[in-house]
C-alpha positions in Angstrom: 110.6 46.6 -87.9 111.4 43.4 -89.9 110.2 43.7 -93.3 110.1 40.3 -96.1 112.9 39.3 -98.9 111.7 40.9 -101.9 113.5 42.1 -105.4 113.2 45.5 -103.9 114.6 44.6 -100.6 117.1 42.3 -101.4 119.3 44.8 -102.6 123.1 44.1 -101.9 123.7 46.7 -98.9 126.0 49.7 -99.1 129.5 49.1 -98.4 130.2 51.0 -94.7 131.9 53.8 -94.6 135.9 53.8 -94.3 136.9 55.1 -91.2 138.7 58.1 -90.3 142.5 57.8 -90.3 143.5 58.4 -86.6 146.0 61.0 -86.7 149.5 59.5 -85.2 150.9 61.8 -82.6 154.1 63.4 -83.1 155.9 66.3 -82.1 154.1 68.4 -85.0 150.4 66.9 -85.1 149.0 69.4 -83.2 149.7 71.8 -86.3 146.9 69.5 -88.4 144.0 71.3 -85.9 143.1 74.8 -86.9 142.4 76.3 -83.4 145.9 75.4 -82.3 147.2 76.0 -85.5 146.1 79.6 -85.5 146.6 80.7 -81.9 149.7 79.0 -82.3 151.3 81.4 -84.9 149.4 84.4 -83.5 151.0 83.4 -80.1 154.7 83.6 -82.4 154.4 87.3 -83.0 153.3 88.6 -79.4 156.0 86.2 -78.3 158.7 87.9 -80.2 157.4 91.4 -79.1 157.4 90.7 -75.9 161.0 89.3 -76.0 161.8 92.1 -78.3 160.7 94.7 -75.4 162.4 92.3 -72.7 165.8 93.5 -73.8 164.4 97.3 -73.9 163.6 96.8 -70.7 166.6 95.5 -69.1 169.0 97.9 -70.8 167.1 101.1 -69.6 167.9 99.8 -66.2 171.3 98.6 -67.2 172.6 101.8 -68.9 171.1 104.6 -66.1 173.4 102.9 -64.1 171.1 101.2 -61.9 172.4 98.8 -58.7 172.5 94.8 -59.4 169.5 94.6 -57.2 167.2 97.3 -59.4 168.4 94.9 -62.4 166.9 91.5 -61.1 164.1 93.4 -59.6 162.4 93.4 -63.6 162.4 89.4 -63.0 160.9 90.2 -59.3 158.0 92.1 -60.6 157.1 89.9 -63.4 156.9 86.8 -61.2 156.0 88.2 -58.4 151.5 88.7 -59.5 151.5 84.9 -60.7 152.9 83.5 -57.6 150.1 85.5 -55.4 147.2 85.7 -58.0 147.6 81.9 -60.3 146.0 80.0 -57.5 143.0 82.1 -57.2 142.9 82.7 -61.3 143.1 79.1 -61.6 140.0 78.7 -60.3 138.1 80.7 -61.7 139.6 78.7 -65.1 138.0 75.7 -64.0 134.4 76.9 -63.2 134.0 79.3 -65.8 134.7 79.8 -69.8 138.6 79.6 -70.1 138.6 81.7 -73.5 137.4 84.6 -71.6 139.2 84.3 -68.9 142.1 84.6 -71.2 140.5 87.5 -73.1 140.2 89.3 -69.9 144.0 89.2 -69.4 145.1 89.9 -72.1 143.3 93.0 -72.4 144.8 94.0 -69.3 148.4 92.9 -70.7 147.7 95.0 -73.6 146.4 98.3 -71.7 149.7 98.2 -69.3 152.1 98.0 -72.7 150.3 100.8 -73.8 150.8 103.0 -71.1 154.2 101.6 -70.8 154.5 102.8 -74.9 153.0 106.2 -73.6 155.9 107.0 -71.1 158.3 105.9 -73.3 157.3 108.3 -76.1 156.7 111.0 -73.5 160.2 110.6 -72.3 159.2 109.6 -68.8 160.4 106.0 -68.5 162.7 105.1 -65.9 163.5 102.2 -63.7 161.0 102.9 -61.1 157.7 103.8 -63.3 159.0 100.5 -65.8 159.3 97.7 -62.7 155.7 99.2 -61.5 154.1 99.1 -65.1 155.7 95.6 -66.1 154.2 94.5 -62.6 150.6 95.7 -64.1 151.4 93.8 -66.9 152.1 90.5 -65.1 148.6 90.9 -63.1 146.8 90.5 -66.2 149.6 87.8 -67.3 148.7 86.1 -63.8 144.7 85.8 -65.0 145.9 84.3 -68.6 148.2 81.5 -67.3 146.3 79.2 -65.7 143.5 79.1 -68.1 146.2 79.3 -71.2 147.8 76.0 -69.5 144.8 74.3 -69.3 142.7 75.4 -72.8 145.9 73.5 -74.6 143.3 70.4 -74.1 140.6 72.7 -75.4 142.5 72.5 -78.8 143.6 69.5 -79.3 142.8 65.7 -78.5 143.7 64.4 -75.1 146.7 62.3 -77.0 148.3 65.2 -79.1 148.4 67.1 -75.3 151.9 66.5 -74.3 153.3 67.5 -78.3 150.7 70.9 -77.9 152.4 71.5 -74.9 155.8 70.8 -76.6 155.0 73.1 -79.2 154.0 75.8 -76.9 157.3 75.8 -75.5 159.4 75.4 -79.2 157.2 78.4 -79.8 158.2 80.4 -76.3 161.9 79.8 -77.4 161.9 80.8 -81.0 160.5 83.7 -80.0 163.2 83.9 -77.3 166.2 83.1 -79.8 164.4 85.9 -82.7 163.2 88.5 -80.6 165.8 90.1 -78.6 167.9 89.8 -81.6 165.1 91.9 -83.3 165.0 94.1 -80.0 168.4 94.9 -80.1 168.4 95.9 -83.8 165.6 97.8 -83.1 166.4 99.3 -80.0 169.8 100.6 -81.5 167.9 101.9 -84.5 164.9 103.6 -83.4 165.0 103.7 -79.6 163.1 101.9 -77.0 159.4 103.6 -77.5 159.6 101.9 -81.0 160.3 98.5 -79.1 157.1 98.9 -77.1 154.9 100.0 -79.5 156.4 96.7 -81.8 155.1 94.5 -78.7 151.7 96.3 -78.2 151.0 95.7 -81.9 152.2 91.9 -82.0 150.2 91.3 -78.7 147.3 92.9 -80.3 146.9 89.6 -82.8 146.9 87.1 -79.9 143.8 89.0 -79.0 142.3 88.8 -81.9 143.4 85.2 -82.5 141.6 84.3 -79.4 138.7 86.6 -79.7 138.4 84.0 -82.9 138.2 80.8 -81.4 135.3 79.4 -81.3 134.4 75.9 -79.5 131.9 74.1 -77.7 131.7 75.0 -73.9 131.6 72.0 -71.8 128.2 71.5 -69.9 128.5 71.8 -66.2 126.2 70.0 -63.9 126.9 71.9 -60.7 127.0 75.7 -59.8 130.8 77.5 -60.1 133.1 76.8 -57.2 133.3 80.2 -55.1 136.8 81.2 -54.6 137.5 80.4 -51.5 136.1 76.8 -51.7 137.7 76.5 -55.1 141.0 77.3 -53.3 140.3 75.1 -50.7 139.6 72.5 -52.9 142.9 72.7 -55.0 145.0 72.7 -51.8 143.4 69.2 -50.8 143.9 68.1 -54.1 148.1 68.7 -53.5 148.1 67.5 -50.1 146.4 63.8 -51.5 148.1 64.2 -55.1 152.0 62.4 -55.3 152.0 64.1 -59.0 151.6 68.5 -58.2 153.6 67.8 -55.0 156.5 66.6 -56.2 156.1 68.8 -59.1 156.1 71.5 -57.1 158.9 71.0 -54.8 161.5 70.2 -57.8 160.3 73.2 -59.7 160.8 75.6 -57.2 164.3 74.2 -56.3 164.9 74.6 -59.9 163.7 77.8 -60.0 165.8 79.0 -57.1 169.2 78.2 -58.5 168.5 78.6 -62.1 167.0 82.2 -62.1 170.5 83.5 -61.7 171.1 82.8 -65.6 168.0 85.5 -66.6 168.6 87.9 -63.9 171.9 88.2 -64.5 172.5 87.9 -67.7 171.9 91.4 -68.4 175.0 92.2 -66.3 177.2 89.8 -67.8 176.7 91.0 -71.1 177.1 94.6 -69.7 180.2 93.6 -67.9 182.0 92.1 -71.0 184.5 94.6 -72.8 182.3 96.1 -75.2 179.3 94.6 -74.1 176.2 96.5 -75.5 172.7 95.7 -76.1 173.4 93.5 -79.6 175.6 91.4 -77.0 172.7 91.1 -74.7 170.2 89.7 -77.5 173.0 87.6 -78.7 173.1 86.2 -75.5 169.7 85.5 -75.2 169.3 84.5 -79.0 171.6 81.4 -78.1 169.5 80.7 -75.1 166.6 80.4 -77.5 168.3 78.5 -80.3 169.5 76.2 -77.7 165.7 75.2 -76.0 164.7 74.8 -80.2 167.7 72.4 -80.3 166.6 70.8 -77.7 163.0 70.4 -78.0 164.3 68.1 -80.8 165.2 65.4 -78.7 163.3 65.9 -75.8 160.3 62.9 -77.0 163.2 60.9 -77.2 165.2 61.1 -73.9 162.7 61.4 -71.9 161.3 57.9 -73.4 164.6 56.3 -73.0 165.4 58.0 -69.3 161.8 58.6 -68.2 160.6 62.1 -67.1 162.4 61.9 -63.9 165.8 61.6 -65.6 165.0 63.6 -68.2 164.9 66.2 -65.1 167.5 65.3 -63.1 170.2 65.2 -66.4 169.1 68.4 -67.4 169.3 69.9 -64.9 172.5 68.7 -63.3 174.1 70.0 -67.5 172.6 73.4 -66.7 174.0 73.6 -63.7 177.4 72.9 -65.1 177.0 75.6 -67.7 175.8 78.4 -64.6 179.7 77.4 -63.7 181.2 77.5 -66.7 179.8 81.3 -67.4 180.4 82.2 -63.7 184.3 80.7 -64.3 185.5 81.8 -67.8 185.3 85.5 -69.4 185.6 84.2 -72.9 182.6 84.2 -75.2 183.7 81.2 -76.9 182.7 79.6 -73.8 179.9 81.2 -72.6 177.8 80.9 -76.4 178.4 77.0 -76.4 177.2 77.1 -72.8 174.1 79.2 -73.6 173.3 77.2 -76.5 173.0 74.0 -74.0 171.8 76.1 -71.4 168.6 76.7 -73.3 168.5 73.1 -74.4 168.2 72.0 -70.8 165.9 74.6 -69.7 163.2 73.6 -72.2 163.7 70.0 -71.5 163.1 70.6 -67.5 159.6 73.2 -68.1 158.8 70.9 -71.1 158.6 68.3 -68.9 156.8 69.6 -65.4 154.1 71.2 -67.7 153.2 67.8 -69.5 153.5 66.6 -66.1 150.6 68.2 -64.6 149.0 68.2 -67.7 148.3 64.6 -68.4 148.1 63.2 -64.9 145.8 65.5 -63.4 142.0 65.6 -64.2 140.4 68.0 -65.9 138.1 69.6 -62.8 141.1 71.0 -61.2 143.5 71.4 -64.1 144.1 75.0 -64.2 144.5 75.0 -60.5 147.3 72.4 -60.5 148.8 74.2 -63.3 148.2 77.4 -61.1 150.2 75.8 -58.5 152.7 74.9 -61.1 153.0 78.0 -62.1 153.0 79.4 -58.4 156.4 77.1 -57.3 158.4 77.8 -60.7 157.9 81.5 -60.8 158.2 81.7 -56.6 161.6 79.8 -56.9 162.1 82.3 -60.1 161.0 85.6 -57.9 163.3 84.6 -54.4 166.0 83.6 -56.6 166.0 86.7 -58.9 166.1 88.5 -55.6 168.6 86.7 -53.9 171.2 86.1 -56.7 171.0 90.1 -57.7 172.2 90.7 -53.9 174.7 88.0 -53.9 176.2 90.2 -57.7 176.3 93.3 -55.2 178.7 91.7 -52.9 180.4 88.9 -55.1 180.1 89.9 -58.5 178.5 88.5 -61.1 180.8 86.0 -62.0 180.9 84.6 -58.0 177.2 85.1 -58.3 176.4 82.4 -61.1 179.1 80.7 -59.9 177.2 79.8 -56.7 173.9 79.3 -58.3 175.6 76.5 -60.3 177.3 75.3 -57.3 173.3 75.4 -55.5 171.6 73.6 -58.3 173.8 70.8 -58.5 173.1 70.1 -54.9 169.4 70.1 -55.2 169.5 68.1 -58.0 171.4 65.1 -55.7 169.3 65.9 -52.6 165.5 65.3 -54.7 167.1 62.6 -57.2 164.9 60.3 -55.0 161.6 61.9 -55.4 161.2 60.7 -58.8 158.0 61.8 -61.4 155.5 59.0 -62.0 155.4 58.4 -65.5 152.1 59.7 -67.8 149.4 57.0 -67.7 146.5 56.9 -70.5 145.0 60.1 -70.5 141.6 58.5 -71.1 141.6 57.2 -67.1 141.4 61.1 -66.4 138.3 61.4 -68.4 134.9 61.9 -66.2 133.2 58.8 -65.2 129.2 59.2 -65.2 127.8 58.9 -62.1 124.1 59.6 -61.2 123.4 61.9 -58.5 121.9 60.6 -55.2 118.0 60.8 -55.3 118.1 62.2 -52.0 119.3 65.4 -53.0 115.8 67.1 -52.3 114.6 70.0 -50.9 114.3 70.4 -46.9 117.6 71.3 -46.3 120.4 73.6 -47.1 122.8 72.5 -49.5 125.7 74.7 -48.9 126.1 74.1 -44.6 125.7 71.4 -42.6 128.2 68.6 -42.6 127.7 64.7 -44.4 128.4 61.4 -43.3 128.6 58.5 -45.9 129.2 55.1 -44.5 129.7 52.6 -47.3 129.1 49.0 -45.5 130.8 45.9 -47.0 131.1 42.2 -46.4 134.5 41.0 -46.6 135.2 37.3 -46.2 138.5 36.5 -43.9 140.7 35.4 -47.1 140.5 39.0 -48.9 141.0 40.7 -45.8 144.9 41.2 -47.3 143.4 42.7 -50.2 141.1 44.9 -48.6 144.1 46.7 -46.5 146.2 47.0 -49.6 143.3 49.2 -51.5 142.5 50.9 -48.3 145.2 53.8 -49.5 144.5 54.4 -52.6 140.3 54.2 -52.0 141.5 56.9 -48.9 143.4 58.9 -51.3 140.8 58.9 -53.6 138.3 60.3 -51.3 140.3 62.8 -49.8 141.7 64.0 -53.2 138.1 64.9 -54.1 136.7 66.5 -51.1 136.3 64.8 -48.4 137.5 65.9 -44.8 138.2 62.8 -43.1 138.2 59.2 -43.8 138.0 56.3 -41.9 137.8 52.3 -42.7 136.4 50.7 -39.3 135.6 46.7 -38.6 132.5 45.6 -36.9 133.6 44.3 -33.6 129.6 42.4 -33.1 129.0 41.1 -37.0 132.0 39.0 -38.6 133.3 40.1 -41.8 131.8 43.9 -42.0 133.5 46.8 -42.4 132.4 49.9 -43.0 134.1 52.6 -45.0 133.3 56.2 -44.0 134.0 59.7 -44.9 132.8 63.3 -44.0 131.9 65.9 -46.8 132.0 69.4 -45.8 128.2 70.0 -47.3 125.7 67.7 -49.3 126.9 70.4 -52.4 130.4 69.4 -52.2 129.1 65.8 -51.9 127.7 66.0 -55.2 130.9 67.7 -56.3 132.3 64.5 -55.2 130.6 62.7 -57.5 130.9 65.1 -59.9 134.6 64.8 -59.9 134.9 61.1 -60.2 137.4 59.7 -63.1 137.4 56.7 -64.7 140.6 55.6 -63.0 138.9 56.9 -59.5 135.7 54.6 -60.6 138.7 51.5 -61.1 139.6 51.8 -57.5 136.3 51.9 -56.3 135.7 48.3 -58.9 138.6 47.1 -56.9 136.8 47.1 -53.4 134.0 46.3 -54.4 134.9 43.3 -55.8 136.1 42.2 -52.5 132.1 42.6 -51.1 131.1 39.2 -50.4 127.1 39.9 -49.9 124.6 38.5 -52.4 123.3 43.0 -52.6 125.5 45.6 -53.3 126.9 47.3 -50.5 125.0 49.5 -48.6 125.4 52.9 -48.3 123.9 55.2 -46.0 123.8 59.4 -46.1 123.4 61.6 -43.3 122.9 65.2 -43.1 123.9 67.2 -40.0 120.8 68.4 -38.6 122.7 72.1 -38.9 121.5 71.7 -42.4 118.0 71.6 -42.0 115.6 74.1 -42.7 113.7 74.6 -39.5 111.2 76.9 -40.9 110.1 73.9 -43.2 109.9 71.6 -40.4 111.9 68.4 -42.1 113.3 65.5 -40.0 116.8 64.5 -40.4 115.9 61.1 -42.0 113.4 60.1 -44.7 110.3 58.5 -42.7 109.1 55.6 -45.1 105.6 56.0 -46.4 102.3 55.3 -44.6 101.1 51.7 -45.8 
């Protein structure tokens, strides 16, 4: 309400308030947020016990003399759960509250290193009883990942995502570079029960950590996805999406060839003259100073070379150093080789996580991560397999030898299928949408197909433009549900076409909607523009009539009220 000039009014007005200085991104902004800050070092110490207990692990089986096969077979059962379990655990990430989803996993994580801490002690911990309880383990590390992956934009803004996920991976390798070093002095010191019982105590504070966190839950509009559907749902997704495709296929190539260097290292450091377990965590000490190395530079290449290149050089230098420690005996070699080993392993990961991470949208995030997770640890898994079997019969020299030889070939045979390059992360954010008012009750939301038929008017000079966002409008549609999609011309009216799609049920319809991103609602713009009629276009719903409630007695179509 306007009020008169007066001395009491006319009163000079108080300066606005200075903005907030937006935080530049960087590889270490993320550390200015508490939340990551926190889980972040929390996440350091059950890193470096679980490293720590990785060498324990692999030189029980090492030293009682078990077969190459028995060895790699750790590598087996700990990928082995998320390549079965992330795509299902993904889901239920995005429909339900990711922090205790993660708390659910981790419990489970922490109960099998207990028991595995109990056998040890007891004297009862041998290669068989260790692969089955580090298999436990990864069930429960199978329900974290996905929801891990995808909370990273939980605690931190959408444009310090790709330096989180950075971070997470610096953090991974530190651990990888400190704790087997810590493992081995510990391990020679004390025994391996002490190892465990370090790890079960250092995992123990990432629960906590976590248990700590508190944040706002977003608000969901629509009932959880069911499992199935939600599976369903994801798979669509990857069959539409160029991004967790391609991902996908490079990452398990990579992970084929490239295994060879952790399931065999164990051997080559037991095979060296006086190797021992010191050697071991040497070995995997420069592997981890190497990825922190080259985390350093990894901002920087890949903006010079884009992701793809970033890929494809790193991997074709870590495929040269598999050869150099399959060729040469000396550890003069192999340590230099390590060292850049690590470098371009972080640089490949790095990469394919913040990926995923900033070009796929939000509703099927953990899912795509999921499937992330799935190729690089199925790759991981077959290759551990395969390259312990190949050390039975060619040693483990011939054995990384070959797995060089194989990932340099992959690398030239996929050099075409190159990664798009990240976008602005706002596109991904939800666009709002209102529900369709005919959404009422009378029929069953859950069965019974949908037909939408979007009619438009397209004068003769557009009619270029119209087929060249006919692709990506298709690939929009089918990326979000929808079954089939169609874009027909009206053979008796001049200039209408009619777009039309079919929804699986009027609930995944309003998923649909639900789902729509701001660069989904940019392609829609882009057709519409191209309508030529004086009213919007017009679109029409139809409900399959196995969808109606008979015992109500509805019609299929809305009668229009008596005058």
């Amino acid at each position: 309400m306007l009020s008169p000039v007066s001395a009491s009014t006319d009163l000079p007005a108080d300066p606005p308030a200075p903005p907030e200085p937006v935080l530049q991104v960087s590889t270490l902004s993320p550390f200015a947020f508490p939340a990551f800050r926190t889980i972040w070092i929390a996440n350091l110490f059950a890193n470096l016990g679980t490293w720590a207990q990785s060498v324990a692990a692999a030189w029980i089986i090492t030293t009682q003399q078990s077969s190459p096969l028995m060895v790699a077979m750790i590598q087996v059962a700990a990928a082995l759960p998320l390549v079965a379990l992330s795509i299902v655990t993904g889901v239920v990430a995005d429909n339900h509250d990711r922090r205790k989803v993660m708390l659910l996993g981790m419990l489970l994580e922490l109960t099998g290193g207990v028991f595995i801490t109990l056998l040890a002690f007891a004297g009862l911990l041998h290669p068989i009883t260790l692969i089955a309880s580090v298999f436990c383990i990864a069930i429960g590390s199978a329900i974290v990942t996905p929801a891990w992956q995808a909370a990273v934009g939980e605690q931190v803004p959408k444009a310090h995502v790709g330096s989180a996920v950075l971070l997470n991976s610096v953090n991974f390798n530190v651990a990888r570079a400190v704790g087997p070093a810590i493992g081995g002095l510990l391990l020679g010191a004390m025994g391996a029960p002490w190892v465990f019982l370090l790890n079960c105590v250092c995992y123990g504070g990432l629960v906590w950590a976590i248990w700590r966190w508190k944040r706002d839950v977003p608000a969901r509009r629509l009932p959880p996805e069911g499992l199935f559907e939600g599976v369903v749902a994801a798979l669509r997704y990857t069959q539409h999406s160029t991004v967790t495709r391609i991902v996908m296929l490079r990452s398990f190539a990579f992970g084929l060839s490239a295994s060879a260097l952790w399931a065999l290292l164990p051997l080559l450091a037991h095979e060296h003259e006086g190797g021992n377990a010191l050697l071991y965590g040497y070995m995997l000490g420069a592997l981890g100073v190497g990825a922190i190395l080259g985390s350093a530079v990894v901002r920087r290449v890949q903006a010079a070379w884009g992701a793809g290149g970033l890929i494809s050089g790193a991997a074709t230098l870590l495929a040269v150093c598999l050869l150099i420690l399959g060729l040469t005996g000396t550890l003069w070699l192999a340590f230099p080789a390590l060292l850049l080993a690590g470098g371009c392993w972080i640089g490949v990961l790095a990469t394919y996580n913040t990926t995923v991470q900033m070009l796929v949208p939000d509703w099927v995030k953990a899912r795509s991560l999921a499937l992330y997770q799935t190729a690089i640890f199925g790759g991981l898994a077959a290759g551990s397999f395969m390259w312990g079997h190949f050390a039975g019969t060619m040693g483990v020299s011939g054995a990384l030898a070959a797995a060089g030889i194989m990932l340099g070939i992959t690398v030239a045979l996929l050099y075409r299928s190159r990664l798009p390059e990240h976008v602005d992360a706002q596109s991904l954010a939800r666009a709002d949408s209102a529900e369709p008012a005919l959404a009422q009750a009378g029929f069953n939301t859950q069965h019974g197909s949908v037909l939408v038929a979007v009619e438009y008017l397209i004068a003769h000079e557009k009619l270029g433009d119209l087929i060249k966002t006919a692709r990506p409008l298709r690939l929009l549609r089918l990326r979000n549900g929808a079954q089939q999609w169609q874009l027909f011309r009206d053979l008796e009216r001049e200039g209408v076409w009619r777009e039309v799609f079919l929804v699986e049920s009027w609930m995944q319809y309003l998923r649909m909607i639900d789902r729509m991103t701001l660069a989904d609602k940019m392609v829609l713009d882009q057709v519409r523009a191209l309508h030529g009629g004086e009213a919007p276009p017009v679109v029409s719903r139809n409900i399959s009539y196995l969808a109606m409630n008979a015992a109500q007695g509805f019609s299929l179509r809305r009668r229009p009220d008596p005058p």
